[in-house]
Structure formats: C-alpha cells, structure tokens
N, C-alpha and C positions, 0 to 999 in steps of 0.2 A: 038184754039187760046191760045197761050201761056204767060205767065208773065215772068215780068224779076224781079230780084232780087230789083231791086231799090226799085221799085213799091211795093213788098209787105213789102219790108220797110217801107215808105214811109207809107201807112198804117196804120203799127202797132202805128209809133210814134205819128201817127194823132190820134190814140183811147188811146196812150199808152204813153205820153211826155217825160217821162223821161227811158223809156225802153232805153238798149242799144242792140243792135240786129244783131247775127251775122246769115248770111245765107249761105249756100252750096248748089248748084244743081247738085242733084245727079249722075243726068242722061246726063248734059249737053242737055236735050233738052228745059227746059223751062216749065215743067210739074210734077216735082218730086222735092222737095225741103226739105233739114233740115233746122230748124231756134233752133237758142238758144237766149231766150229772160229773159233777169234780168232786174226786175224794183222792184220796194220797193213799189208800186202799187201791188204787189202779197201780201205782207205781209199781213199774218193772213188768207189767204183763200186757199181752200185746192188745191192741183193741178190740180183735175176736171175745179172748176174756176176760177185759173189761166188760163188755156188753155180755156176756154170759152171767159175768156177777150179777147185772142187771135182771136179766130175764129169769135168772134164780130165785131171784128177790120177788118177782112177780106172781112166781109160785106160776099157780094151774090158769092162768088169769089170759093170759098170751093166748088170742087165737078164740076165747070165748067170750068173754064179759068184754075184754080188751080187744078190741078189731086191729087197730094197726097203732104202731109207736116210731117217730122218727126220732133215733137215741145217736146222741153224741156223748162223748168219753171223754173226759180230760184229765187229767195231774194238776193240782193247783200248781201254782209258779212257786213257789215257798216248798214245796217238798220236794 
C-alpha cells in the first residue's frame, strides 16, 4: 500500500506547522520519496533530530506504507 505525496505532507505540517515541504517520488510508484523540509522548528538541533522531528511526524508510516524517503533538513535563512 502506497502513500501519496499530499499525505505525507500533510503529516509533516501536522507535527511540523510552519515547515514548508517540498516532495519528489522517486520511482513514480508511491513507495520511494525525497522530501526537503525547512522549518525554524530545526533551529539549534542537530540534523539527527531534525530528521527525528520528521520521522515522528510520520508516525507508524516509516518502513510500511512508506518504503524509503531521502530527507534533507534545513533552517530557513531568516531564522
């Protein structure tokens, strides 16, 4: 069972409010996904938990419905 992009938007901004969240699936199947996720919610923590905020947010999703995600962290420039 596959996800769609909305969805794990959707998501992120539910754990993550002010994230702005770009996604690519990789594979076009619904199973392999990059996200680029910048929130000022990263500030000050290291990129481990940044991406922890992330896969938090994912909930149970990581590893079942969600096969793989290539996730990148940022700080916007402004915070």
């Amino acid at each position: 069972m596959a996800m769609d992009a909305i969805e794990i938007e959707d998501l992120i901004k539910g754990a993550i409010p002010d994230a702005r969240v770009t996604i690519e699936d990789l594979r076009g199947d619904g199973d392999h996904y990059a996200a680029l996720v910048v929130s000022a919610a990263f500030k000050g923590k290291t990129r481990v938990q940044q991406h922890q905020m992330v896969y938090n947010a994912l909930q149970d999703r990581m590893g079942t419905t969600l096969h793989a995600l290539a996730l990148q962290t940022s700080v916007p420039e402004d915070a």
